[in-house]
C-alpha positions as CSV (number, residue, x, y, z in Angstrom):
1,X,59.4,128.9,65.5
2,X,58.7,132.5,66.9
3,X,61.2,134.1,68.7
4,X,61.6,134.1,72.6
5,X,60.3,137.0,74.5
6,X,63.4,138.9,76.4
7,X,61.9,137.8,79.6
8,X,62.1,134.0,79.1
9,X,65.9,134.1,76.9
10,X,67.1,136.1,79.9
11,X,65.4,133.5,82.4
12,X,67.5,130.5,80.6
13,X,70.9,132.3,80.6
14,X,70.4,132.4,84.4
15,X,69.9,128.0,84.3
16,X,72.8,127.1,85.0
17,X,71.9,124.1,83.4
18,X,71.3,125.9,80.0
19,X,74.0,125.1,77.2
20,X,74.8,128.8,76.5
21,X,78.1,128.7,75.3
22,X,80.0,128.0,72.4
23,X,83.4,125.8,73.2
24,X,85.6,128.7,71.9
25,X,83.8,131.1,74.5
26,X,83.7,128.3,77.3
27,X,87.7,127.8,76.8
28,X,88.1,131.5,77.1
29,X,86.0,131.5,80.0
30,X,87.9,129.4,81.6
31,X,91.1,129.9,80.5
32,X,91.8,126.5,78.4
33,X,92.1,125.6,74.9
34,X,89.2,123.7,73.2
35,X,90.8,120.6,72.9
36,X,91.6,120.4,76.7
37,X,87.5,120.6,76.4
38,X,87.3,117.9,74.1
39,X,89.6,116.2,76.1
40,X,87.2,116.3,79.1
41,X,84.4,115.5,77.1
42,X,86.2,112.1,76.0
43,X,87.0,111.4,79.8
44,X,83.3,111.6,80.0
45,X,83.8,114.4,82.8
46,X,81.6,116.5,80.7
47,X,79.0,116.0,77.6
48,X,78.5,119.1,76.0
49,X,75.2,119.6,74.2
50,X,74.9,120.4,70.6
51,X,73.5,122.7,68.7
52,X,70.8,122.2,65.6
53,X,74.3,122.8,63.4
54,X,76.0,120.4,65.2
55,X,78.4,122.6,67.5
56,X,79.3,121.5,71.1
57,X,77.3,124.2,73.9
58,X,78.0,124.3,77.2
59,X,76.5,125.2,80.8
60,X,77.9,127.4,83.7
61,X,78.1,124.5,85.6
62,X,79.7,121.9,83.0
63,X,82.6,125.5,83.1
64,X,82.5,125.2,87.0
65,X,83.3,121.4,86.4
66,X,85.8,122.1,83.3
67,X,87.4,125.3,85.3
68,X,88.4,122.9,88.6
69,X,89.5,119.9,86.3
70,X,91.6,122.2,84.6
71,X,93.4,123.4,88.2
72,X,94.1,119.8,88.8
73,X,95.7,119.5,85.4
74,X,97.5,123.0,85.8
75,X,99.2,121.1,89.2
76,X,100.6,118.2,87.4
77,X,96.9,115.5,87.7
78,X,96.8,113.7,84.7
79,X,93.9,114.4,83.1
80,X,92.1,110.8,83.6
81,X,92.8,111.0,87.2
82,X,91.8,114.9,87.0
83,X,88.7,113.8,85.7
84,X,87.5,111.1,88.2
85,X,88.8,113.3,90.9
86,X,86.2,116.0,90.0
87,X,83.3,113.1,89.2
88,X,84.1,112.3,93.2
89,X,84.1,115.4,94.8
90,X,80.9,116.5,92.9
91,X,79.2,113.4,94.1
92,X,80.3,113.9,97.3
93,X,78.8,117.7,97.2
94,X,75.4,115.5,96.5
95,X,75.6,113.3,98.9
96,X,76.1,115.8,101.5
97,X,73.5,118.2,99.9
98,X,71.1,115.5,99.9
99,X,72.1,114.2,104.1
100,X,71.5,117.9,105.5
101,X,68.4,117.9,103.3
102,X,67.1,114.6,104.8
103,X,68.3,115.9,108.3
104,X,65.8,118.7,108.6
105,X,63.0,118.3,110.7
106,X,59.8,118.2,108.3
107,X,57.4,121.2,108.4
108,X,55.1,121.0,110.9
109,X,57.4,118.6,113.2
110,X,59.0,119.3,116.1
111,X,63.1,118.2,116.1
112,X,62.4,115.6,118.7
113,X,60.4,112.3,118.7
114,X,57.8,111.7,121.3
């Protein structure tokens, strides 16, 4: 497989979606231990990808989701609760997303029906 050209491995590492970090670097991003990650990753919160060797890699926004699980925990949640608590309010973030989007007026239209 050739190797990337800097331009397009620098273009993945700002996806948020892109599994860039290993789960010792993700729990030190965020402040955890790796088997609170695992943890999450059981609870189904999370599914970190893997790696061709078989190690778990995770996104910026699976940390954004691990980092605010872990406050709840840090306040006394328990962790199952912790976890559907943060499946909730990200599907709420959606919903909401997805109503302003719908709410715009199309291109080309005018706010107000005739």
């Amino acid at each position: 497989m050739p190797p990337e050209s800097p331009s397009h491995a620098t273009d993945r590492l700002d996806d948020d979606d892109y599994p860039a970090y290993t789960m010792g670097r993700a729990a030190e991003m965020i402040g955890t231990t790796p088997g609170f990650l695992r943890a999450i990753g059981d609870a189904r919160l999370i599914t970190p990808l893997r790696s061709e060797g078989g190690h778990r890699r995770y996104s910026r926004y699976q940390l954004r989701i691990a980092a605010r699980a872990r406050e709840l925990v840090d306040g006394g949640t328990p962790i199952e609760a912790a976890c559907r608590i943060v499946i909730l309010e990200d599907q709420l973030e959606e919903a909401l997303r997805l109503n302003e989007e719908l709410r715009r007026p199309a291109p080309g239209r005018s706010g107000a029906d005739s």
